[in-house]
N, C-alpha and C positions, 0 to 999 in steps of 0.2 A: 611109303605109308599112304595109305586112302584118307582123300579127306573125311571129315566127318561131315553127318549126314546134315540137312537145315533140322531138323525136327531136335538135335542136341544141343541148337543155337540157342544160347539166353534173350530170351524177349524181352526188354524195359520198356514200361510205359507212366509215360510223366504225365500227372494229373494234376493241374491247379487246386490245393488244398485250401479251403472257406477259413473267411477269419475266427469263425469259431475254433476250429480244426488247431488252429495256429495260435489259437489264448489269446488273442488280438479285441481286443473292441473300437468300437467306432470313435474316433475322437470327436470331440464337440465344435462345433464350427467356430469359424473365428482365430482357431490357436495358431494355422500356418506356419511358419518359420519361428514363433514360440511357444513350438511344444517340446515339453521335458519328460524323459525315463524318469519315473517315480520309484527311489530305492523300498525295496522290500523290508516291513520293519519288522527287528528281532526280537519275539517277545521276550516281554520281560522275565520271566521267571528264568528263560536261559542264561539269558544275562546276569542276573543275579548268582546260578550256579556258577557261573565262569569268575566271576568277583571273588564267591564264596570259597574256590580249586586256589584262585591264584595266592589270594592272601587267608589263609587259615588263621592266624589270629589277628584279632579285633582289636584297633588303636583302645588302650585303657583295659583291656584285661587282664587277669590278674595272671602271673607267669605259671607256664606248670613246671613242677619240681622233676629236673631231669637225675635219672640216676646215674650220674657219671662224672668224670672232672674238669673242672672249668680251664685246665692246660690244653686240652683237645683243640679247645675253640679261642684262649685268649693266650697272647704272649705276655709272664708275666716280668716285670720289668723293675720295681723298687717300690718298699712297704715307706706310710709314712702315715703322722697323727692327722689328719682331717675329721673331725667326728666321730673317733673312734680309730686304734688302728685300720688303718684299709690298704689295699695294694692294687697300685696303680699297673691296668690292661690294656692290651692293644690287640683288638681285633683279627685273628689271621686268613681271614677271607675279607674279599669286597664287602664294606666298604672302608673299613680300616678303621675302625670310631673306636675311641678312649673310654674307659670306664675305669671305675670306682669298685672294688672287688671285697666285700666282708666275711670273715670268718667266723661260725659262730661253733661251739659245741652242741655236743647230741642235745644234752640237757636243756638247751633254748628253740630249740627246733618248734616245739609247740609255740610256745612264746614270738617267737620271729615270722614266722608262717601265719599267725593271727593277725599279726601284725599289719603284715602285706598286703596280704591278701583282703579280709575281710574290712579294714579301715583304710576307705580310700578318697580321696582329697586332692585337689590341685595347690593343697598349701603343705602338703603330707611329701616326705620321702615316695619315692615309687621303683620298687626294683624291677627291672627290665627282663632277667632273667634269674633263677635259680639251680640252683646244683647240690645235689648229693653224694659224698665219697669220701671213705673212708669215715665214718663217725663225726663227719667235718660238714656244716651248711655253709652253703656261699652262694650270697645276695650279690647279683650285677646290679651297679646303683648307677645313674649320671653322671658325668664327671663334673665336679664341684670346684670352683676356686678358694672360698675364702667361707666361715663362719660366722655366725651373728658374733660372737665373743669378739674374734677378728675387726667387725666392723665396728663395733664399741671403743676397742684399743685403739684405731686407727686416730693421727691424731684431729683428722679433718672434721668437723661438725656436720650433720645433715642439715639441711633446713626445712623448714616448715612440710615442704612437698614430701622429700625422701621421708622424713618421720612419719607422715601420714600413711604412707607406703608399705613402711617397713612395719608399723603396727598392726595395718588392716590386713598385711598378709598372714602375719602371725596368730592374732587376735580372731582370725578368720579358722586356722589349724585348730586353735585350742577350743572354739565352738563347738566345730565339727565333733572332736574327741566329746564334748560336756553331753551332745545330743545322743554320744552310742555310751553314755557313761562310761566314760575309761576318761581318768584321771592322770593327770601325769605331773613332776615337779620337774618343769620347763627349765633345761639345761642351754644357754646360751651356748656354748662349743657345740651340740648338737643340733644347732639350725642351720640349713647348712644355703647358700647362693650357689643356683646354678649357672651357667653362660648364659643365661637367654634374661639373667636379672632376677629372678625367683626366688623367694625364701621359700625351703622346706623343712620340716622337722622331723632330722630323724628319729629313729627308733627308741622309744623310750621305753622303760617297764612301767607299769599301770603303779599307781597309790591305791594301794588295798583300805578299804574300813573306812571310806568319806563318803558322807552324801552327798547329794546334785546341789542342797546351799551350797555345803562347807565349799565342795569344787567353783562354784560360781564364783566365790569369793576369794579363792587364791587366783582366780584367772585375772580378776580384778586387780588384786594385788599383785601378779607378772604382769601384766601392762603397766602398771604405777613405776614398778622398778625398772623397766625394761626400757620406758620413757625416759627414767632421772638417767639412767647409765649414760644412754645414748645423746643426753642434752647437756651434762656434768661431766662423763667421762669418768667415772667412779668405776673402783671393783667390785665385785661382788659384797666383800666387807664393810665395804665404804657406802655402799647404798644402802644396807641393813642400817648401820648407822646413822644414816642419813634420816634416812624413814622414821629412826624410834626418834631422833631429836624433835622432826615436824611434828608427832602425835606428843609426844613430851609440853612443847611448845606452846599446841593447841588446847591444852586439856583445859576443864573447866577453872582448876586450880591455880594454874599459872595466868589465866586471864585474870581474876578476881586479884592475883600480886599486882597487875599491872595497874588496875583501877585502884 
């Protein structure tokens, strides 16, 4: 085989390219042995879409109603009274977290979904997830230890601090409710303590036909009771009683017997 000819040979020719050529600029005097690459910054708006990819919903929104059944995704494990029947789940993917699982009929759907959704509060119930199937609603709630009712009967007293505590969390829920006018007759079994120390209240139906007084005034009056229980230990009966003996007591009539 003939070599090939020079004129088929590849010519390379190496030219020193200018700092412009090379995105280079001049460094400023002085810097010597303390100069730094300066990281290129990622604007923000990128960054906010990659935020916005990774986590789609937003810590404190309200859940969306999936049409499907909550076996899919929780293993369910044994029903029991906590504020309500509820039945206790376990998560079957990472990260294995416990929940609080409610069943409601078709008939409360409107009602439990207002609920959730539209009245929302860090002294409020918060459902994490929802489900739809079979004619059947099902609120993923926290998992909850122990009830206001619970910590009444317990035979331990709070003191001064816990009481402060456990009113202002309360007293705090049932504002919120006065401010979106929705009324409720505060069921001690339905406040519920979560692990983290938290009193929430769950779910209750609205008292139709009050006004923003008359509600004021029973609120007043569930902290009056809600106070004696927790500092007396009384039941529910026994605070009622309790209550009419004080206003009995005080009245103008019985003072004038005393004088």
């Amino acid at each position: 085989m003939e070599p090939l000819d020079d004129s088929y040979k590849r010519h390379t020719q190496i030219t020193d390219l200018t700092p412009q050529e090379l995105g280079l600029s001049k460094a400023p005097q002085g810097t010597g042995k303390n100069a730094r690459v300066i990281k290129r910054k990622v604007r923000p708006s990128r960054r906010l879409q990659a935020v916005k990819i990774a986590t789609p919903k937003k810590q404190g929104e309200s859940p969306i109603l999936k049409y499907e059944s909550p076996l899919h995704h929780y293993k369910m494990s044994f029903k029991m009274e906590l504020g309500g029947l509820i039945t206790y789940g376990v998560r079957k993917q990472p990260p294995f977290t416990s929940a609080h699982i409610q069943e409601f009929p078709a008939s409360r759907i409107v009602e439990v979904l207002h609920w959730y959704r539209n009245l929302r509060h860090k002294s409020l119930a918060e459902a994490q997830e929802a489900f739809s199937a079979g004619e059947i609603l099902y609120i993923v709630l926290e998992e909850t230890a122990v009830t206001l009712e619970g910590i009444i009967r317990c035979p331990a007293y709070p003191d001064v601090n816990q009481l402060s505590v456990i009113l202002s969390m309360v007293l705090g829920g049932l504002s919120f409710l006065e401010r979106q006018h929705f009324f409720i007759n505060l069921d001690c079994s339905l406040v519920l303590l979560s692990n983290a120390g938290d009193l929430k209240i769950g779910l209750h139906k609205p008292t139709q036909g009050i006004s923003v007084s008359e509600g004021t005034l029973r609120n007043a009056q569930l902290a009056r009771t809600i106070t004696s229980r927790l500092m007396y230990k009384t039941t529910t009966s026994q605070s009622h009683h309790a209550s009419s003996a004080r206003c009995i007591n005080s009245s103008p009539d019985n003072a004038r017997r005393k004088h």
